[in-house]
Residue frames as a rotation matrix with the C-alpha (Angstrom) as fourth column:
UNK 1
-0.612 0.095 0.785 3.88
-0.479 -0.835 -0.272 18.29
0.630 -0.542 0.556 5.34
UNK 2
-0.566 0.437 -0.699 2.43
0.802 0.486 -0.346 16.95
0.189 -0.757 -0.626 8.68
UNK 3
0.032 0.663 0.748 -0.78
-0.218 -0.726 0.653 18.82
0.976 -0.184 0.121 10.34
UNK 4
-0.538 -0.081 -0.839 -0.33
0.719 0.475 -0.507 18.78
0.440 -0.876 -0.197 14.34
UNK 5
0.820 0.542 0.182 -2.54
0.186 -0.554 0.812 20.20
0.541 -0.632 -0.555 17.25
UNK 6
0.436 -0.688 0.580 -0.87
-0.481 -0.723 -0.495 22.36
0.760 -0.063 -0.647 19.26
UNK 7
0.711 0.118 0.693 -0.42
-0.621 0.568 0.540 19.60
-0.330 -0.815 0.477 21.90
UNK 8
-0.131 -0.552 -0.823 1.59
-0.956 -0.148 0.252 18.16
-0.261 0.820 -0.509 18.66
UNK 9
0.260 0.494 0.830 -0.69
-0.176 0.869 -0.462 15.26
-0.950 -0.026 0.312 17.79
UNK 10
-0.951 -0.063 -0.303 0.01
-0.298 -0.086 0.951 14.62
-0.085 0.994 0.063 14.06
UNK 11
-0.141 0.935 0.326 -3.50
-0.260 0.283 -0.923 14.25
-0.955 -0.215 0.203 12.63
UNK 12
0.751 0.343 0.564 -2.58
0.404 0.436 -0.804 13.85
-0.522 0.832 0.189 9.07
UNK 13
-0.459 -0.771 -0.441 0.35
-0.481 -0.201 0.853 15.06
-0.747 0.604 -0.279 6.66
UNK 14
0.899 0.403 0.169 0.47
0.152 0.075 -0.986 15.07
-0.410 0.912 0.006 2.68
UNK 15
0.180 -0.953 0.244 3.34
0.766 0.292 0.573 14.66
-0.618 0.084 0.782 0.37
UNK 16
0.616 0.052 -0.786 4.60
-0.295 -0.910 -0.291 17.60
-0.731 0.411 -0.545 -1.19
UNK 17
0.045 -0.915 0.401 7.22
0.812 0.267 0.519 16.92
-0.582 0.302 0.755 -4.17
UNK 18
0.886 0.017 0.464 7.66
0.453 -0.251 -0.855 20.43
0.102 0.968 -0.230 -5.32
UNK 19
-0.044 -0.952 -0.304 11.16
0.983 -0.096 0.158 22.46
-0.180 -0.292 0.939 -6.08
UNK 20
0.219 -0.073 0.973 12.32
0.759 -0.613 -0.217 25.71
0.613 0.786 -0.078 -6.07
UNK 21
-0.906 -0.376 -0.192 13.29
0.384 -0.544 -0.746 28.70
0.176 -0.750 0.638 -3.98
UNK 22
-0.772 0.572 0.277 9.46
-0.636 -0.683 -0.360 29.53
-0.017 -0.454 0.891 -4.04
UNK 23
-0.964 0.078 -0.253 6.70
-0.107 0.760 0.641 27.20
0.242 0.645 -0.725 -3.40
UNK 24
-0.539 0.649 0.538 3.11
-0.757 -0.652 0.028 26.95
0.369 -0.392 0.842 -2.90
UNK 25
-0.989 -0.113 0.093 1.59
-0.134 0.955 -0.265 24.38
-0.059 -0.274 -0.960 -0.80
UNK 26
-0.077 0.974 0.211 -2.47
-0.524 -0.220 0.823 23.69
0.848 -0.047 0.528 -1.03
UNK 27
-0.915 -0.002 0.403 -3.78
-0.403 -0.043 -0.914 23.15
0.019 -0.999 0.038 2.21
UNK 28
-0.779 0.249 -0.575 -5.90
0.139 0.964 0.228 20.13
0.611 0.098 -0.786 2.81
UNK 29
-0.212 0.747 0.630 -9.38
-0.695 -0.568 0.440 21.04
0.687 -0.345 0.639 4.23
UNK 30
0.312 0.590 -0.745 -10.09
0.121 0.753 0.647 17.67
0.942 -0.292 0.164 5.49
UNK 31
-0.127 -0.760 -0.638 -7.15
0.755 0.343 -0.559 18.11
0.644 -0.552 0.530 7.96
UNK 32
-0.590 0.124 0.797 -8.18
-0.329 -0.939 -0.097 21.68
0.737 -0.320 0.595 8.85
UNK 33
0.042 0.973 -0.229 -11.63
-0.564 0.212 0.798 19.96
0.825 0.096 0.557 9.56
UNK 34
0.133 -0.181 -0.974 -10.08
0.597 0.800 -0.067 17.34
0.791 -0.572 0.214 11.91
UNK 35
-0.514 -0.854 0.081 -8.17
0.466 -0.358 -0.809 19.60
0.720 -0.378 0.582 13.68
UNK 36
-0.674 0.398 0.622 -10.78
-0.467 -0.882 0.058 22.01
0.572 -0.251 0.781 14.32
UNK 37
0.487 0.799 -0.352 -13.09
-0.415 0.567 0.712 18.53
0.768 -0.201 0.608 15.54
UNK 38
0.115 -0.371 -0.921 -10.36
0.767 0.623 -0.155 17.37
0.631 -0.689 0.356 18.17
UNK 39
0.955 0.063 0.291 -9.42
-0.082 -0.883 0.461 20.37
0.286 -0.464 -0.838 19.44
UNK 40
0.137 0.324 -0.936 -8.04
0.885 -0.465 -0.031 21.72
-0.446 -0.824 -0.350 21.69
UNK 41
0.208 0.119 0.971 -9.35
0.529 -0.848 -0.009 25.04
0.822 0.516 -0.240 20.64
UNK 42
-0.952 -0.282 -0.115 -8.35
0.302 -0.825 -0.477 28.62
0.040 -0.489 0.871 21.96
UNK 43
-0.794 0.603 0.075 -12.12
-0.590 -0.736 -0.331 29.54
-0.145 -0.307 0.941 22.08
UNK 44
-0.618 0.415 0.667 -14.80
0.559 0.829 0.002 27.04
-0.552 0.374 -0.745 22.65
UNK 45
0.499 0.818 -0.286 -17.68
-0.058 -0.298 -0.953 29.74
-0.865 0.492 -0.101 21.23
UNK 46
0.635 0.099 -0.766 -15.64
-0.741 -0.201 -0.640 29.93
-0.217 0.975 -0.054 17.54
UNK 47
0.764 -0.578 0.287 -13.39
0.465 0.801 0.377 26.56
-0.447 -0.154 0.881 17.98
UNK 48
0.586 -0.771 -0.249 -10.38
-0.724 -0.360 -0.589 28.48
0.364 0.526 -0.769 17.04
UNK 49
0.901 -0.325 0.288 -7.57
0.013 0.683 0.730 26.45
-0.434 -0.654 0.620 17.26
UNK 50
-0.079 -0.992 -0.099 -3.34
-0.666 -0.021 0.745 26.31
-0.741 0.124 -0.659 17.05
UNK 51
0.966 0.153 0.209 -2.40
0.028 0.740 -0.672 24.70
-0.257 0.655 0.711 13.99
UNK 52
-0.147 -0.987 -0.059 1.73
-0.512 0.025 0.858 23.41
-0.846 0.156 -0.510 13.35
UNK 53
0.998 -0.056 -0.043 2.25
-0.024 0.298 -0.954 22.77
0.066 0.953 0.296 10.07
UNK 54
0.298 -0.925 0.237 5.73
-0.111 0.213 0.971 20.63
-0.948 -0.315 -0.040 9.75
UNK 55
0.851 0.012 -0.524 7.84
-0.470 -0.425 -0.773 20.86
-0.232 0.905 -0.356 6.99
UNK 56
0.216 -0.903 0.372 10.94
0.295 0.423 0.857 18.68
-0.931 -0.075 0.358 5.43
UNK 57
0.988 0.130 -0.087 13.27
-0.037 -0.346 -0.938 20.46
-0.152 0.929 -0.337 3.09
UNK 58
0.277 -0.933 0.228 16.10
0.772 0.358 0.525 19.48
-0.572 0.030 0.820 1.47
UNK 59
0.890 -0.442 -0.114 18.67
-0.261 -0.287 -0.922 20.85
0.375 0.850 -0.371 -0.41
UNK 60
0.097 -0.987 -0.128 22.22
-0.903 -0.034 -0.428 19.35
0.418 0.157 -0.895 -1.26
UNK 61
0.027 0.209 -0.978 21.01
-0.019 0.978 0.208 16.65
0.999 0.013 0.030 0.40
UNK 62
-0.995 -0.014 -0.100 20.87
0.101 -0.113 -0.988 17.79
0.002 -0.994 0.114 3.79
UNK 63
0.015 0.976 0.219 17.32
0.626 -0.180 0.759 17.80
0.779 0.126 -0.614 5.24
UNK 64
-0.976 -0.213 -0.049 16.00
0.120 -0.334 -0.935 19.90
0.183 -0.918 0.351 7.36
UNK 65
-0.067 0.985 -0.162 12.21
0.996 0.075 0.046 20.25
0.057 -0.158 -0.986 9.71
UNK 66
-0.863 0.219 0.454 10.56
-0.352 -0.907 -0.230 23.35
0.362 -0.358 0.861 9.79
UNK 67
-0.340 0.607 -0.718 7.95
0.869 -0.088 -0.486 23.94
-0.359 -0.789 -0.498 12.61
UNK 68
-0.781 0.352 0.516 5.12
0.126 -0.720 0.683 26.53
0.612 0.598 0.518 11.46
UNK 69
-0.475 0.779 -0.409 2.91
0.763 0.132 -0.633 27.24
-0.440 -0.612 -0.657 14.42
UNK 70
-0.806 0.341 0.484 -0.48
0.185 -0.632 0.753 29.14
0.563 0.696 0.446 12.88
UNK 71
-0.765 0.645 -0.002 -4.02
0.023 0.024 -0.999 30.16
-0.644 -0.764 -0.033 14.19
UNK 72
-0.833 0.251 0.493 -6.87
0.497 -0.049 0.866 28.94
0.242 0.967 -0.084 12.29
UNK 73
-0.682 0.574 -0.454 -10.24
0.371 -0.263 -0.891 30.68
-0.630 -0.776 -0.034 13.08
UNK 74
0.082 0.881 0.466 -13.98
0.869 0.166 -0.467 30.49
-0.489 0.443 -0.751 11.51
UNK 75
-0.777 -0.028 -0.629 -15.07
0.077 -0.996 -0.051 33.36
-0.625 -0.088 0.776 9.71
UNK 76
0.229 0.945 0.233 -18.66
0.852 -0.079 -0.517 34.21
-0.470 0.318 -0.824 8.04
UNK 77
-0.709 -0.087 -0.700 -18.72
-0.318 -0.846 0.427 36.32
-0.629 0.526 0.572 4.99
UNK 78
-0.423 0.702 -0.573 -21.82
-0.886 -0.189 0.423 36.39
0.189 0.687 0.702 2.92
UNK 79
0.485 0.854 0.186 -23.50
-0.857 0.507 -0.091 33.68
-0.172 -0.116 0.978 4.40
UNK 80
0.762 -0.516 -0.392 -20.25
0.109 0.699 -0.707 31.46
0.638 0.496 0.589 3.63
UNK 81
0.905 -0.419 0.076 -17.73
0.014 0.208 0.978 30.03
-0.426 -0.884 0.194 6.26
UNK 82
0.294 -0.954 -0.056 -14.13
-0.168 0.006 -0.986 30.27
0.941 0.299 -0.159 5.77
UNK 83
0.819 -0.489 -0.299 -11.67
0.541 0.487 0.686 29.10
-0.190 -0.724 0.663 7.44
UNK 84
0.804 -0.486 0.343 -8.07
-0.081 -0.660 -0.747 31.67
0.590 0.572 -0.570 8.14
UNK 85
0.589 -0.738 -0.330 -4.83
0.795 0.602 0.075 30.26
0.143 -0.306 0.941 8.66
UNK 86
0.776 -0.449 0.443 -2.51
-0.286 -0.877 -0.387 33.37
0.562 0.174 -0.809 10.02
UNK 87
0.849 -0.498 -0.179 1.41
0.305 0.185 0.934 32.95
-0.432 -0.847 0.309 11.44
């Protein structure tokens, strides 16, 4: 999985090797972290900012990319930042 600004820098990617018709992927803070430090953000007061998360998945041997455009954006809950990936 690749991590691109909406501009579609790649700023980092991680190998995934799992199988199945359902999988779960963990999402890599550093990369969040980058992203959110280059920008280009939709709001400079909360650096929100487009995240594309790219995908290669096979099956049968065919591959194929998926393109995941998300929005990530700060949030403050008890005194504790988060970070919320929605698309």
């Amino acid at each position: 999985m690749a991590y691109l600004t909406r501009t579609g820098v790649k700023v980092a990617s991680q190998r995934v090797a799992e199988t199945g018709k359902s999988i779960k992927i963990p999402i890599q803070e550093s990369s969040l972290n980058e992203i959110q430090r280059i920008g280009p953000w939709l709001s400079g007061y909360d650096q929100s900012a487009e995240v594309l998360l790219r995908l290669g998945l096979s099956k049968g041997g065919r591959q194929r990319q998926y393109t995941i455009p998300t929005v990530m954006k700060p949030k403050l809950h008890n005194n504790k930042w988060y970070r919320w990936l929605t698309g």
